[in-house]
C-alpha positions in Angstrom: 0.0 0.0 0.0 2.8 2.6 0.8 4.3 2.2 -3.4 0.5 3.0 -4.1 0.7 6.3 -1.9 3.8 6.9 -4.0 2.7 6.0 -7.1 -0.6 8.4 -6.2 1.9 11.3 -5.3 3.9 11.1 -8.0 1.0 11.3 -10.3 -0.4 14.2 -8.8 3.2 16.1 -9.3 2.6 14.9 -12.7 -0.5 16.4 -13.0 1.2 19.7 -12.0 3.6 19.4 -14.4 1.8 19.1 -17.1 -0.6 22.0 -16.4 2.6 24.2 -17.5 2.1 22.7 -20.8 -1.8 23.2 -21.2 -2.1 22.6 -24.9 -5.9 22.8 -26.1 -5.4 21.8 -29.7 -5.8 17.8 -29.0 -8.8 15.5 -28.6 -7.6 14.4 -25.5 -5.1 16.8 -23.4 -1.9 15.4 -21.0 -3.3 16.6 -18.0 -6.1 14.0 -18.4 -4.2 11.2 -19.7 -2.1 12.1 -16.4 -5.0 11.6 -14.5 -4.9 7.9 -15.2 -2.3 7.4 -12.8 -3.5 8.8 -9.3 -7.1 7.0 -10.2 -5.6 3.7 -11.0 -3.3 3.8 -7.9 -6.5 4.4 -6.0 -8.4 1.5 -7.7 -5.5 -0.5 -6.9 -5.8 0.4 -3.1 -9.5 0.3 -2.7 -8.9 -3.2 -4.7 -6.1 -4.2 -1.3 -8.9 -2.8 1.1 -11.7 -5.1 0.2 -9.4 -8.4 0.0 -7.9 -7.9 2.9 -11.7 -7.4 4.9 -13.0 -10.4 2.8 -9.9 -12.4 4.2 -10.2 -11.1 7.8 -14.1 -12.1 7.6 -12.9 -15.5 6.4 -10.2 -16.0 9.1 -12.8 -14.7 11.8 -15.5 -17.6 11.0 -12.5 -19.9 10.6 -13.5 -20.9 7.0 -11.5 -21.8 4.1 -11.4 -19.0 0.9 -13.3 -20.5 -1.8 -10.1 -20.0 -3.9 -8.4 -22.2 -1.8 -11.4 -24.6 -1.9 -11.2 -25.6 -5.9 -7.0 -25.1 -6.1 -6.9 -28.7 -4.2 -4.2 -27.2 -1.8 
């Protein structure tokens, strides 16, 4: 999760950096294709969040992941 926060603050220096540039003759401008960056590091975390509560709820009514369940391990 912390290289996510990175990866999130770096793209939002980015973003910053590219408003220096604001160019408004292209179909899509680099400050929005910047913005790809933060939102998929926070995609990524709020992807980590949910796993990791699914995997707490399993560990808490001492069940086995259905994952595990059909791998054979």
């Amino acid at each position: 999760m912390f290289v996510l926060i990175l990866l999130i603050r770096s793209g939002l220096h980015n973003i910053d950096n590219e408003k220096q540039f604001l160019q408004e003759d292209k179909l899509i401008s680099r400050v929005r294709i910047a913005w790809l960056i933060p939102i998929g590091g926070a995609l990524m975390i709020l992807h980590l969040v949910l796993h990791t509560i699914i995997d707490a709820d399993y560990i808490a009514r001492h069940k086995t992941p259905p994952e595990r369940m059909r791998s054979g391990h």
